[in-house]
DRENPAFI-632072 format. One record per residue: residue number from 1; residue in one letter; x, y, z of N, C-alpha, C in turn. Coordinates in Angstrom, 3 decimals. Layout:
residues N
SITE; seq; type; n.xx; n.yy; n.zz; ca.xx; ca.yy; ca.zz; c.xx; c.yy; c.zz
SITE; NUM; A; X; Y; Z; X; Y; Z; X; Y; Z $
...
END
This chain:
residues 105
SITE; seq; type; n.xx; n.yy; n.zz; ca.xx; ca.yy; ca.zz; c.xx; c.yy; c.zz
SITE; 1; X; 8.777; -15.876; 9.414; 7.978; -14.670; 9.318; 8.889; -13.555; 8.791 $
SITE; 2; X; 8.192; -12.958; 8.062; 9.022; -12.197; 7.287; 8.839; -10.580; 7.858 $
SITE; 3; X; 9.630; -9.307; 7.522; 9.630; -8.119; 8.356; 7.909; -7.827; 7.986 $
SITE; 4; X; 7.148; -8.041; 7.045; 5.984; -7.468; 6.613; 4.908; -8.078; 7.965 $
SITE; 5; X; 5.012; -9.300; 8.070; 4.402; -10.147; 8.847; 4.320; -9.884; 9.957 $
SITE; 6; X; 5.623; -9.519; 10.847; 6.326; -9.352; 12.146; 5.469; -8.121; 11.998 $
SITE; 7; X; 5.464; -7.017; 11.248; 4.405; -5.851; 11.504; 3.332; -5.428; 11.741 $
SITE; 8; X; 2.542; -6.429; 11.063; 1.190; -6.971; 10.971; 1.295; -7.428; 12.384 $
SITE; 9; X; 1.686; -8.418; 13.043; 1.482; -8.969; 13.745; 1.902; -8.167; 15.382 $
SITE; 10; X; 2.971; -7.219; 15.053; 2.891; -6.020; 16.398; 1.672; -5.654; 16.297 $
SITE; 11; X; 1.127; -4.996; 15.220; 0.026; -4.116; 15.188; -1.027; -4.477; 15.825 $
SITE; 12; X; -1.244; -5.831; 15.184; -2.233; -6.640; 15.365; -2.127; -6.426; 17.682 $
SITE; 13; X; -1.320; -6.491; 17.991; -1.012; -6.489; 19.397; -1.571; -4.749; 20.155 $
SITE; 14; X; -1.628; -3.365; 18.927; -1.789; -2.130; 19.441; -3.266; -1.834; 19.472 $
SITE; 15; X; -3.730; -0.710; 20.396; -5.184; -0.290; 20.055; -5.386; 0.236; 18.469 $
SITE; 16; X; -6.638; 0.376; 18.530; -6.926; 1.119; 17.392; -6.486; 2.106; 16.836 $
SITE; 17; X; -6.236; 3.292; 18.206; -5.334; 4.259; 17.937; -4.175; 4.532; 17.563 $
SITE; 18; X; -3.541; 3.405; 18.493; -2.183; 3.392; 18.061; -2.065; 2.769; 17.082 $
SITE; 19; X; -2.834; 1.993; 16.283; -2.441; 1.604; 14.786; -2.644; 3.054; 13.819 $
SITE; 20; X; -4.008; 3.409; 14.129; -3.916; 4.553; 13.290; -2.788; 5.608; 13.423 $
SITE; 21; X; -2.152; 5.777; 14.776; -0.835; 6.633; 14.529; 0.025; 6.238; 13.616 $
SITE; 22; X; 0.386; 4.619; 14.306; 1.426; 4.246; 12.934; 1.290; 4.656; 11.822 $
SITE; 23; X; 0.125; 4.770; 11.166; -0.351; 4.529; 9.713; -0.066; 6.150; 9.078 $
SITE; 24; X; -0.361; 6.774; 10.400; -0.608; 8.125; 10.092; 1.145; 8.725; 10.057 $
SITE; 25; X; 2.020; 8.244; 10.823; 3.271; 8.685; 10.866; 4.212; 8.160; 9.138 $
SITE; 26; X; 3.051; 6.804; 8.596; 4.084; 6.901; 7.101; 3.176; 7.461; 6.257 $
SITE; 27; X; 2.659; 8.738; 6.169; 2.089; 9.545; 5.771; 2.999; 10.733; 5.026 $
SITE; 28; X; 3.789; 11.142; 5.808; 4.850; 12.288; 4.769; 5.987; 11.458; 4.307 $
SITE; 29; X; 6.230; 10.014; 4.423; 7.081; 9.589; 3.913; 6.516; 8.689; 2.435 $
SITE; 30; X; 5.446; 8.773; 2.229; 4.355; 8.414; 1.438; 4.889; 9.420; -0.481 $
SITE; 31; X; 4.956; 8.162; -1.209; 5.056; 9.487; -2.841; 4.346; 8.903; -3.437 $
SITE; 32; X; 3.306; 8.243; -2.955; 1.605; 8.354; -4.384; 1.998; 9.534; -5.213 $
SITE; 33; X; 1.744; 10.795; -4.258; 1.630; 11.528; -5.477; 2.112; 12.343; -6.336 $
SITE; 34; X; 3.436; 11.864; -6.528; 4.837; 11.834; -7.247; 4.501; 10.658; -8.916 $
SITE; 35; X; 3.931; 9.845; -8.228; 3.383; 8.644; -9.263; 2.808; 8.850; -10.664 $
SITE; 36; X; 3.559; 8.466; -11.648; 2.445; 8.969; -12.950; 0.810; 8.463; -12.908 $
SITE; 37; X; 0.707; 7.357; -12.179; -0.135; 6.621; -12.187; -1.412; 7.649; -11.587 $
SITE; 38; X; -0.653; 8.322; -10.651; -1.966; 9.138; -9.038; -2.528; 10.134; -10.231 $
SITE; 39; X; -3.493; 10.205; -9.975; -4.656; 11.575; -10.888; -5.003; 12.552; -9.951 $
SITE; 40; X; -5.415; 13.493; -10.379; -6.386; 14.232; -9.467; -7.265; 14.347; -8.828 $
SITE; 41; X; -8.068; 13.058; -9.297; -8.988; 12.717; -8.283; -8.524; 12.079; -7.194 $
SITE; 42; X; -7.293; 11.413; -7.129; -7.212; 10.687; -6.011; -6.299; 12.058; -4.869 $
SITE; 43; X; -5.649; 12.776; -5.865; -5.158; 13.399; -4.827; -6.230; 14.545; -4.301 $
SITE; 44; X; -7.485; 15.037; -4.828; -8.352; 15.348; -3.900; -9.315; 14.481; -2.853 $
SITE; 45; X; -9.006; 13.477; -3.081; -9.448; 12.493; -1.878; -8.560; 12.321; -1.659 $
SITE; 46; X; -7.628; 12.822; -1.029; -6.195; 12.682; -0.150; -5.858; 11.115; -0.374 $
SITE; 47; X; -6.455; 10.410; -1.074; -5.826; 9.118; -1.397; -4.014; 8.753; -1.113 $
SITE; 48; X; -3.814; 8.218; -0.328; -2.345; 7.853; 0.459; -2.540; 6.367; 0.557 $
SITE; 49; X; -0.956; 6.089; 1.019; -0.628; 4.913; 0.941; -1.400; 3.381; 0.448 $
SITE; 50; X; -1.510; 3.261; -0.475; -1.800; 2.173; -1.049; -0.992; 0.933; -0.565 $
SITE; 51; X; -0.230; 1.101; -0.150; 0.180; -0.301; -0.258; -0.235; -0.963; 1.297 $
SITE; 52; X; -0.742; -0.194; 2.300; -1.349; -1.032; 3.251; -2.718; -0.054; 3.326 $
SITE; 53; X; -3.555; 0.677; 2.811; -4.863; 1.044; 2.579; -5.344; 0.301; 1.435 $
SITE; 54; X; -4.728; -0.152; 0.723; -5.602; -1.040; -0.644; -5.778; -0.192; -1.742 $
SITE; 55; X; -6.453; -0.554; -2.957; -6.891; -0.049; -4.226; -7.016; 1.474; -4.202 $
SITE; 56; X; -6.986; 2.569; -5.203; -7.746; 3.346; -5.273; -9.037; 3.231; -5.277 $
SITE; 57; X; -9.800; 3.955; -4.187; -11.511; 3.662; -4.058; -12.420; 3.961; -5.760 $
SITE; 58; X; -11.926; 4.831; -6.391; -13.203; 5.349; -7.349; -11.674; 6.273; -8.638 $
SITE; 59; X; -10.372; 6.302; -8.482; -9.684; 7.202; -8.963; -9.048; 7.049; -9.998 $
SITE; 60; X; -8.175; 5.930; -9.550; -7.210; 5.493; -10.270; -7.445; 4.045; -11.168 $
SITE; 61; X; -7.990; 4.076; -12.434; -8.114; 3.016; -13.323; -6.922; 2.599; -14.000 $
SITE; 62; X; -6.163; 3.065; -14.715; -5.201; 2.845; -15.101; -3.495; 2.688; -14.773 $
SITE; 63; X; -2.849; 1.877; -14.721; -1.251; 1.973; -14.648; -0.682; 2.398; -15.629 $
SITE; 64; X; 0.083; 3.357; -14.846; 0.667; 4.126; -16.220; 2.079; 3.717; -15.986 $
SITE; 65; X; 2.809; 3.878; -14.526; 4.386; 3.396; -14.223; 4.073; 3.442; -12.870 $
SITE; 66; X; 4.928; 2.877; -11.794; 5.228; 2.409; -10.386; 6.242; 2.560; -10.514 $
SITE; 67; X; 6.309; 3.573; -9.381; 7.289; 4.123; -8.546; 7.238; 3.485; -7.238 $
SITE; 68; X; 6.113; 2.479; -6.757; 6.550; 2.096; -5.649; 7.591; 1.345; -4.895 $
SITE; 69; X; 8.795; 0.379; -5.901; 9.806; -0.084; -4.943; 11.103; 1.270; -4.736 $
SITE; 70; X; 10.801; 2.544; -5.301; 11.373; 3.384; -4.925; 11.237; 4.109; -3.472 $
SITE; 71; X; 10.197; 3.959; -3.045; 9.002; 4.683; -1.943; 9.685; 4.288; -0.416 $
SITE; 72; X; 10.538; 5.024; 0.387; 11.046; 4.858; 1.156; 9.990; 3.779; 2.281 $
SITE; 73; X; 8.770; 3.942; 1.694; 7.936; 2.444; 2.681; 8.143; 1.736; 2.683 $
SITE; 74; X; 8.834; 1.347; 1.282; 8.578; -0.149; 0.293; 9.690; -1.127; 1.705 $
SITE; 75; X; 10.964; -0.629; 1.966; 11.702; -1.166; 2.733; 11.606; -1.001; 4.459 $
SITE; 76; X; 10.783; 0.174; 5.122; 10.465; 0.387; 5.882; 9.362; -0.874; 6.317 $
SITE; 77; X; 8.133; -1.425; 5.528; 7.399; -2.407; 6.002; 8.203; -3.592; 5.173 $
SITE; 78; X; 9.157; -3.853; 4.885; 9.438; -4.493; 3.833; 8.315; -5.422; 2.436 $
SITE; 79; X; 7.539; -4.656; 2.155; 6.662; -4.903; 0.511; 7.235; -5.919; -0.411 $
SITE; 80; X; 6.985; -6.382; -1.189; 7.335; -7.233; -2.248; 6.533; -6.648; -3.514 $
SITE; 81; X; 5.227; -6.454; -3.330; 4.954; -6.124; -5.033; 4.780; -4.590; -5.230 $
SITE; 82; X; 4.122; -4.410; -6.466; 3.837; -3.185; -6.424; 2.416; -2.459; -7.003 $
SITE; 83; X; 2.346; -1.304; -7.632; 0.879; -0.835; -7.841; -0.134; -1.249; -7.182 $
SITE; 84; X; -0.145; -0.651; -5.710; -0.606; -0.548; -5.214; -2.421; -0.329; -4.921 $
SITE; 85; X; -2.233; 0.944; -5.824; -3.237; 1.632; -6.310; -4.477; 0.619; -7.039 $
SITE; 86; X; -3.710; -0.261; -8.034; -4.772; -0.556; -8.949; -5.270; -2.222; -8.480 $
SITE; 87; X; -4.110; -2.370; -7.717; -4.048; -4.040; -7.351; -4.317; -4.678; -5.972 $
SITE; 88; X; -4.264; -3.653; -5.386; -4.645; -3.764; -3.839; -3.220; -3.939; -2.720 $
SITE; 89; X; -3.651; -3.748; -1.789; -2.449; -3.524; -0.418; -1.650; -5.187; -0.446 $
SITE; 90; X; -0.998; -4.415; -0.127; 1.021; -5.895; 0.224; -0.097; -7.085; 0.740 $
SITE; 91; X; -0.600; -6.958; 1.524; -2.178; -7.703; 2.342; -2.544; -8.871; 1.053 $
SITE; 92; X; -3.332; -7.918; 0.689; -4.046; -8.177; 0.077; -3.161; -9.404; -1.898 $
SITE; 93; X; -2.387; -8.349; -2.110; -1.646; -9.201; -2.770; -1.083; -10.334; -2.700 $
SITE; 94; X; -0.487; -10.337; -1.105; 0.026; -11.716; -0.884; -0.720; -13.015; -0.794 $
SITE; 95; X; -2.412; -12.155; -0.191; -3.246; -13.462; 0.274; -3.820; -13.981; -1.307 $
SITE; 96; X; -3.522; -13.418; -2.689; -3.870; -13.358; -3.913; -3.133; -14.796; -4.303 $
SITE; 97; X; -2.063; -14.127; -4.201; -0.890; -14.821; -4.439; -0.676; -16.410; -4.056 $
SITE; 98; X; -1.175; -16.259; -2.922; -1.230; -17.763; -1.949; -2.245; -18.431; -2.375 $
SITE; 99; X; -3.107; -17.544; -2.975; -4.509; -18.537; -3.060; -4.125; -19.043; -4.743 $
SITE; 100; X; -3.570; -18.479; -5.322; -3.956; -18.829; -6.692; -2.284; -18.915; -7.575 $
SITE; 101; X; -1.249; -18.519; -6.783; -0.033; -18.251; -7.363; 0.426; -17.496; -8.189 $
SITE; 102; X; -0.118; -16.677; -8.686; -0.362; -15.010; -9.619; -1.181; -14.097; -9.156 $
SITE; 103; X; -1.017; -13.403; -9.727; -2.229; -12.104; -9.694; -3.253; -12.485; -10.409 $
SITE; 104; X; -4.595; -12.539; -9.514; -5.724; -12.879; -10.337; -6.216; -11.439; -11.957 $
SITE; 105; X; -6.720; -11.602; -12.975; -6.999; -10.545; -13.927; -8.196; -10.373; -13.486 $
END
C-alpha cells in the first residue's frame, strides 16, 4: 500500500466531518490557481483541489500546462499523475489506469 492508499484508507476510518476538515486544511496549501490551465470560471466557483475533488465541473476544457507535481499536495498525499482538472482525481486516475492501462481518450 502505497502513502496515497494508507490515506484513503485512514479516512475511510474518520466521520464525515473529519474528512471534510482534512480536505478543508489542504485548502491554502492548494495552487490551482496559480495554474495556466485554472480560468475564471473556475476560480469563481472556488474550484480547489482537483486532485482528490475530481474534474473541473463546467470550467476548465482545456490543458494548457500542469503545475501539479510542483503543488506542495502532490507529495503530502503522495499523487502520481497529473491535470487534475481535466482528467479527474489521483482516485479516479488510478482506478483508469488499472482498468485499462492508460488514460482512457
Amino acid at each position: 500500500m502505497d502513502k496515497f492508499e494508507q490515506i484513503l484508507s485512514d479516512m475511510r476510518k474518520m466521520s464525515a466531518d473529519e474528512q471534510a476538515k482534512a480536505v478543508e486544511g489542504l485548502k491554502p496549501k492548494c495552487i490551482c490557481p496559480g495554474c495556466p490551465t485554472y480560468t475564471n470560471c473556475a476560480k469563481n466557483a472556488k474550484e480547489l483541489l482537483f486532485c482528490y475533488n475530481g474534474k473541473s465541473f463546467m470550467c476548465i476544457e482545456r490543458e494548457k500546462e500542469c503545475i501539479c507535481p510542483k503543488c506542495p499536495v502532490t507529495p503530502e498525499l503522495g499523487l502520481k499523475h497529473n491535470f487534475y482538472c481535466t482528467r479527474g482525481a489521483e482516485k479516479a486516475q488510478r482506478y483508469e489506469k488499472a482498468l485499462w492501462g492508460t488514460r482512457m481518450l
